[in-house]
C-alpha positions in Angstrom: 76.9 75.8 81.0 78.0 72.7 81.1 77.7 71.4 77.2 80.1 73.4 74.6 77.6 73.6 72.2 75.3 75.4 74.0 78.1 77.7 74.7 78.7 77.6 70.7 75.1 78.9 69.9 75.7 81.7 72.3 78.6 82.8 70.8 77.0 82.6 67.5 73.9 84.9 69.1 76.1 87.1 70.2 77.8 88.2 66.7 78.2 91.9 66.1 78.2 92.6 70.2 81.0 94.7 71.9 84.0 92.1 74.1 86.5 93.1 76.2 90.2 91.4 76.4 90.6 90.9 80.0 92.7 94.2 79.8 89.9 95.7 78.2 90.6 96.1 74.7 87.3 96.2 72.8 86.3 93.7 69.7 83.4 92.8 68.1 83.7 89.3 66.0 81.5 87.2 63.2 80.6 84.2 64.3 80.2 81.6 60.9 81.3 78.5 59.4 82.6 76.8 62.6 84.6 80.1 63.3 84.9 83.3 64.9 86.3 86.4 62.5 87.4 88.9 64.4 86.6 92.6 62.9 89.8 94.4 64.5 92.8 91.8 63.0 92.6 89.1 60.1 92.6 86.6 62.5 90.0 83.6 62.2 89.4 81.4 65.6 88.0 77.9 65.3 85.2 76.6 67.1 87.9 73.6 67.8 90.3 76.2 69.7 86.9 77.6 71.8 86.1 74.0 72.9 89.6 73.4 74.2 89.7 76.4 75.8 85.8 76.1 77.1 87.5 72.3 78.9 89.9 74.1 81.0 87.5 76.3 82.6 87.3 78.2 85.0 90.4 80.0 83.9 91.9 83.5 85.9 93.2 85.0 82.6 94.4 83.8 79.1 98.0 82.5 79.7 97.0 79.1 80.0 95.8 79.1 76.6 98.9 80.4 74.9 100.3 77.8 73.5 96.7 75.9 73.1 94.6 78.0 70.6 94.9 81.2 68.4 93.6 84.7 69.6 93.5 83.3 73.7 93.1 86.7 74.6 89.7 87.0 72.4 88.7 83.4 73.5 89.1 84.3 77.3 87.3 87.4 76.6 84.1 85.7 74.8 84.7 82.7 77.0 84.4 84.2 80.0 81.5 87.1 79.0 78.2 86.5 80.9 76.8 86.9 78.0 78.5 83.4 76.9 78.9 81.9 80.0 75.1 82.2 81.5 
């Protein structure tokens, strides 16, 4: 997909659904209010930090995105889900 907020509505769709870090750590998130909740931690991604992320792709694994958005194991994870990524 080449426009974010396509990607956005997909992650939005995909609320409630089982992700995997790239090491395989299961979540589940809540998509709402321009943010992603994850259910595992307090932590609250914006859909900001997913569109910075979703410019650099393709990506091998979250270490790029250290220092760019919150949670960049999670994004990678949602980002780069077929689910998400069509």
């Amino acid at each position: 997909m080449s426009d974010f907020s396509a990607v956005w509505r997909s992650i939005q769709a995909c609320t409630g659904q089982e992700f995997r870090t790239k090491s395989g750590r299961p979540f589940t998130y809540t998509a709402h209010d321009g943010y992603v909740h994850l259910d595992n931690t307090d932590r609250s991604i914006s859909r900001t930090d997913f569109s910075r992320a979703y410019a650099l792709m393709p990506l091998r694994g979250p270490g790029r995105l250290t220092r760019l958005v919150q949670g960049p194991s999670y994004v990678f994870g949602i980002l780069t889900d077929d689910r998400i990524r069509g």
